[in-house]
N, C-alpha and C positions, 0 to 999 in steps of 0.2 A: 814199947810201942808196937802192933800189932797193928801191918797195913796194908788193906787191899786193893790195889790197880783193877778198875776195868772199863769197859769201852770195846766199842765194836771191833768186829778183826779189822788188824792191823792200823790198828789207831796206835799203838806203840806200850801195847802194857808191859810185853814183857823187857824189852830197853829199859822202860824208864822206872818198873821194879827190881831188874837186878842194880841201875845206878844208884837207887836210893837204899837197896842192902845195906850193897857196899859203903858209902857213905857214912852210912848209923852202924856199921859193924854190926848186921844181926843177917839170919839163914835169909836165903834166898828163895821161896816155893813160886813152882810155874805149874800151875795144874796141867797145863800139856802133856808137861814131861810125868808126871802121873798118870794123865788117860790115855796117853798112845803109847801101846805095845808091839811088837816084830811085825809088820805087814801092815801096819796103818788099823790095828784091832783098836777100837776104843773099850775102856774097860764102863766107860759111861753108856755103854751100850750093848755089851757082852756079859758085869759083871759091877750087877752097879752096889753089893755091898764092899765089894770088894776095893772099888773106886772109894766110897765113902769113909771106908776103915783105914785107907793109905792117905785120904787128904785129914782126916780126925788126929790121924797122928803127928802129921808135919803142925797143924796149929795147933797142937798141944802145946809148945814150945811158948815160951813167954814174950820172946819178939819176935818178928819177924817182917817180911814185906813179901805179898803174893800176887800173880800175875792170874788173871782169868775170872771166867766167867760161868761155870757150868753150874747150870738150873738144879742139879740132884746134890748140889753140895753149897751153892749159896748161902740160904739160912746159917748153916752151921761156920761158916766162913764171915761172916757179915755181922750174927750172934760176937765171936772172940774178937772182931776186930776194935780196935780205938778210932782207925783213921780211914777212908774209902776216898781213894782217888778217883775221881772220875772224869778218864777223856774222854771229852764231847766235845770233838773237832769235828770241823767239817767235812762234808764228802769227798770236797776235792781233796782237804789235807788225808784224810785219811786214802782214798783211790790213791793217791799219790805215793805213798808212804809201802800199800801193800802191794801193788805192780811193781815196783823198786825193789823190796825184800823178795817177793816169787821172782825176779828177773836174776839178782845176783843169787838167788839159793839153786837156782835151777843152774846157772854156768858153774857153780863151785861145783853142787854135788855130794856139800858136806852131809856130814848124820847130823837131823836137827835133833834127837834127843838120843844119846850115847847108847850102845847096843842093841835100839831099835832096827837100824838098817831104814830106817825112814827116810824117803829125800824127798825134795820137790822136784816132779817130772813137770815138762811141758806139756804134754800129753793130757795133763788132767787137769789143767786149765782152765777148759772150758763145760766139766762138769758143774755141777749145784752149790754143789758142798765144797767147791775149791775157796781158798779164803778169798780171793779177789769179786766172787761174785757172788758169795754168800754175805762180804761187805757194803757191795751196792747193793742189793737187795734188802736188806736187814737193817740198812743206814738211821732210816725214819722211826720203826716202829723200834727200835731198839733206842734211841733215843727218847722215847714217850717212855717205855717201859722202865728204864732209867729214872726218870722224874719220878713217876708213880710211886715207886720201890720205894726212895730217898722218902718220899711225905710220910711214908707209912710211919703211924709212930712206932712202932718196934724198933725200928733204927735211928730213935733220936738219940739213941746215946754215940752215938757216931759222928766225928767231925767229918764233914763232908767239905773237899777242896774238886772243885768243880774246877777243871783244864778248859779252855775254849780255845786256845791259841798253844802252838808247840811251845813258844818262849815263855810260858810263866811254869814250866817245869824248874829253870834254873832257880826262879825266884821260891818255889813251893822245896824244893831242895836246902835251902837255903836256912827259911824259917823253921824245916822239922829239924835239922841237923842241928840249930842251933837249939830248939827243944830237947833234943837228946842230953845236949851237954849240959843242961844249965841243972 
């Protein structure tokens, strides 16, 4: 099984792709942690064979479940996949969900991807590209663009499990793990 989460920021892909990893016992891929390098450099933007050559290799793999979204590596992500998750909650769930992660990432402090030195500042908040307002902004048209994508027939070989509500994660959990086993 080869699965991909996606959904606008902070709508919870990458949560609720490493829980379903784990779960099914298969790798965990978070393109994030691929496109952000020491100083917030995206390689989808610095270095984009480079990007493409490091997500090519992680879905090489025969299972997996991945988290994101980036337009220069879709196709090739969406092509390997079997299954496409897709959160399409709504604004509030989603505004709600990514002020909460920027609120506790900014007081921890942690490193969001391991020897990056990456963290969330307060500070940049209230820029473009900060996820909190690149998710209100991007709410609408990323949900059309979504639809669109999905009809396309290239991807009907694709189960497509459509999220509207946070609680039918436990139940979409539920049914793939029990696919797995059987």
């Amino acid at each position: 099984m080869r699965i991909a989460v996606v959904g606008t920021s902070g709508a919870g892909k990458s949560t609720l792709a490493e829980r379903l990893a784990a779960a099914l016992h298969v790798p965990y891929i978070e393109l994030d942690a691929i496109n952000w390098q020491p100083g917030w450099v995206g390689l989808n933007e610095t270095d984009v064979p480079e990007f493409k050559r490091r997500v090519d290799a992680a879905i090489a793999a025969e299972a997996w479940v991945l988290a994101g979204n980036y337009g220069d590596v879709r196709d090739a992500v969406w092509s390997r996949a079997t299954d496409l998750v897709w959160l399409d909650y709504s604004r509030a769930v989603v505004m709600r969900r990514v002020m909460w992660r920027s609120f506790v990432r900014s007081l921890s402090r942690r490193e969001l991807w391991p020897g990056t030195g990456n963290r969330e500042e307060w500070r940049k908040w209230l820029e473009p590209e900060h996820p909190m307002r690149w998710a209100w902004s991007t709410h609408h048209r990323r949900r059309r663009e979504y639809a669109q994508r999905i009809a396309d027939p290239r991807w009907a070989h694709l189960r497509v499990h459509r999220l509207t509500r946070p609680r039918e994660a436990d139940a979409l959990e539920t049914r793939l793990t029990g696919e797995a086993g059987a």
